[in-house]
N, C-alpha and C positions, 0 to 999 in steps of 0.2 A: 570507690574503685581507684587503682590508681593504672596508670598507661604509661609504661618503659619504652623510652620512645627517641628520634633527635629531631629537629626543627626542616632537614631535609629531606628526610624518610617517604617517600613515595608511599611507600607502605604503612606507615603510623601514621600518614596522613590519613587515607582512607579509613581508617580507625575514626580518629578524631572528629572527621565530618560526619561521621554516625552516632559518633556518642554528643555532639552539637544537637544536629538534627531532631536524635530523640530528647533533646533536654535532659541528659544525664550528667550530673556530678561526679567528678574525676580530679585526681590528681596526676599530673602531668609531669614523671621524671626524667631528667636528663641521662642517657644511658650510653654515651660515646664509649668510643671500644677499649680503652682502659676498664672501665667500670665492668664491661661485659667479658671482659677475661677473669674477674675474679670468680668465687668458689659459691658465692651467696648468688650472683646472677643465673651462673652453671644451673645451679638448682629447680630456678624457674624456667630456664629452656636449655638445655644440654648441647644446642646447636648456636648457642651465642648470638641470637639475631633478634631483633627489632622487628617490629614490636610484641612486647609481651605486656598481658588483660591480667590486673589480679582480681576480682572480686571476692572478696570474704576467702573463703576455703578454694575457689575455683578457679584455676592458673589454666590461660589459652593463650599460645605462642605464636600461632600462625594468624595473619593479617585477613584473609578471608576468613578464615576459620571462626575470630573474632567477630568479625560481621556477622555470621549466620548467629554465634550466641547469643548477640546483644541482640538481635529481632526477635526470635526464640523464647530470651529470659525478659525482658523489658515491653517490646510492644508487637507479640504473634499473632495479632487480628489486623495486622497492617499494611501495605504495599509493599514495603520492602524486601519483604521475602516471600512471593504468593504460595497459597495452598495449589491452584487450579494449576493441571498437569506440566502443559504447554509453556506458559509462561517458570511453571517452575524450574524446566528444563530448560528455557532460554537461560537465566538468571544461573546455572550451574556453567551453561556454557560458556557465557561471557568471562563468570569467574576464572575458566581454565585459559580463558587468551589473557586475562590479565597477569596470571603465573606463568602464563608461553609467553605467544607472538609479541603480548605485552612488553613484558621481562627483561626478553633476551631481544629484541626489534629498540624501540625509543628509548627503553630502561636502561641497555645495554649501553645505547649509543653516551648517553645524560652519564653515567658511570664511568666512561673512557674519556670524555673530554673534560669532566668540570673536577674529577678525582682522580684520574689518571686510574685507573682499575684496569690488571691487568686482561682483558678482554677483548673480544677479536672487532675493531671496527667495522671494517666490510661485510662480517656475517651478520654484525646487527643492521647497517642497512639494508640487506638483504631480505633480513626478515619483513625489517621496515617496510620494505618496498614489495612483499607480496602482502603483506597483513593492512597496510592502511587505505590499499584499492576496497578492499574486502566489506573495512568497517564502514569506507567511506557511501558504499555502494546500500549495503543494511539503512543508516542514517538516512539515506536519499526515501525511504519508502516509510519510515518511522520516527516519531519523538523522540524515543526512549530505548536503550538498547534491550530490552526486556517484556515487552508490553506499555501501554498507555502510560504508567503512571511508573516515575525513579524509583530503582530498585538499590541494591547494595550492587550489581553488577556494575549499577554507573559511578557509583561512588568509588568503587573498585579500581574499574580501567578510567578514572578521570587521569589523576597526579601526573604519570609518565606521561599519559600521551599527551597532555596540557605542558610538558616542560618538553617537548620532542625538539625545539627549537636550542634548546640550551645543552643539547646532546648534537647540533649539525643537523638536524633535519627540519626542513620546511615545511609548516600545516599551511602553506597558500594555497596549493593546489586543492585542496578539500574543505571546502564548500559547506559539505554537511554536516563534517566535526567541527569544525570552528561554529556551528550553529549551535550542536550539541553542549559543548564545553562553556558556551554562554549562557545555555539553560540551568545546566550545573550549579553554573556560580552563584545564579540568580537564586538558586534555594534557600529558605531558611536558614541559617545556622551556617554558612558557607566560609569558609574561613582559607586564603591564599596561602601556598607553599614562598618562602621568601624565594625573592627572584635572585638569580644566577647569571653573570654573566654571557652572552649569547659568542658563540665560538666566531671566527672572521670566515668562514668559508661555512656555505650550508647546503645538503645535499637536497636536493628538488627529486624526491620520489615520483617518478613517471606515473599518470592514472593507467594508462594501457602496458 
């Protein structure tokens, strides 16, 4: 397999920690945005972006998308991805706040301050600041954003909201993600996003 990917990618992380995790063989290329302007990369995803899964014949472009394959194709009698209804619909929904509230809340914030990306800052804390009472609240009554045992939803929403800090927003205030985000790392195959800079002013997300 090989993974189009770059060393900061929130999103090629989440990859990564799953093709760890499962003990999969990969090769890991550099795909900065020169590379992904040309005419060979177009090919493999028409929308220019990070990360992109080749296996053999089978090209998957989207970073969640990629998780459900590689559970799927590699190990679908596992945790990762459950059969049972409940839990399968948690694990759908988390994936959607890690492409939302995620995204555009700490991802935003992490984009404007450490890349300058033209991106609105106040509407990403704003997300911030309704989305991580929300998760912080979930977390307080559970391990795992999914059921009992780590899903791909956690591996998912880990990267952003573990660098919220390097975007201007403070995880002090919460308790039960800084708990969660330690169980994370603590996994198998865990492998850190290089550290970034921490901006000199940082926004303290109200819990109420």
């Amino acid at each position: 397999m090989k993974l189009y990917s770059t060393p900061l990618s929130g999103h090629a992380h989440r990859v990564r920690l799953l093709l760890n995790m499962l003990q999969l063989d990969y090769q890991c290329i550099e795909a900065a945005a020169a590379l992904r302007q040309q005419a060979e990369f177009r090919q493999l995803n028409p929308w220019q972006q990070i990360p992109v899964l080749v296996d053999d014949e089978v090209v998957i472009y989207d970073s969640n998308a990629i998780l459900v394959y590689l559970v799927r194709r590699y190990a679908p009698d596992s945790h990762w991805l459950p059969d049972e209804p409940v839990a399968a619909a948690q694990v759908q929904l988390w994936l959607g706040k890690a492409a939302g509230e995620i995204r555009y809340g700490v991802g935003s914030a992490r984009l404007i301050k450490q890349f300058h990306t033209p991106e609105d800052y106040a509407s990403a804390c704003s997300v911030a600041a309704r989305f991580l009472p929300q998760m912080e609240a979930h977390l307080s009554t559970q391990r795992w954003l999914a059921g009992e045992l780590p899903t791909i939803a956690d591996l998912a929403c880990y990267a952003y909201v573990a660098c919220a800090p390097e975007g201007g927003i403070s995880l002090q205030p919460w308790p039960a993600i800084r708990q969660w985000l330690a169980q994370v790392e603590a996994l198998s195959g865990f492998e850190s996003l290089p550290p970034l800079p921490l901006p000199e002013e940082s926004e303290n997300v109200p819990s109420r």
